[in-house]
Phi, psi and omega in degrees: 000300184260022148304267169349299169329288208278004188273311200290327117007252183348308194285275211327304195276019105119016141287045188290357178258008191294109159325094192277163192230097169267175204205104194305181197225132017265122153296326168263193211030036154256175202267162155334281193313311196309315155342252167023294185283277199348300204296326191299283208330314168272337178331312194288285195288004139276335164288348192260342172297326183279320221246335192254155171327151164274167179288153161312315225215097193265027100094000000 
């Protein structure tokens, strides 16, 4: 749902190639540690979201 948002977001504001990261829901009121795992779990696709080029063709 809110993937779907910021990819259609993303498009409007003429960033259709803008790297998304999800993340499960609910974040809050879970525990720390489940934080954690969440964060190890994404990590690899926020760095490389940060780090690799954009496509040619922002679509």
């Amino acid at each position: 749902m809110f993937e779907a948002f910021g990819r259609k977001k993303a498009r409007a504001l003429g960033f259709a190639g803008l790297p998304i990261v999800s993340i499960p829901h609910p974040i809050t009121g879970i525990p720390l540690d489940t934080v954690h795992a969440h964060a190890d779990e994404i990590l690899e696709s926020v760095a490389e979201s940060l780090t690799q080029a954009p496509p040619d063709d922002e679509g």
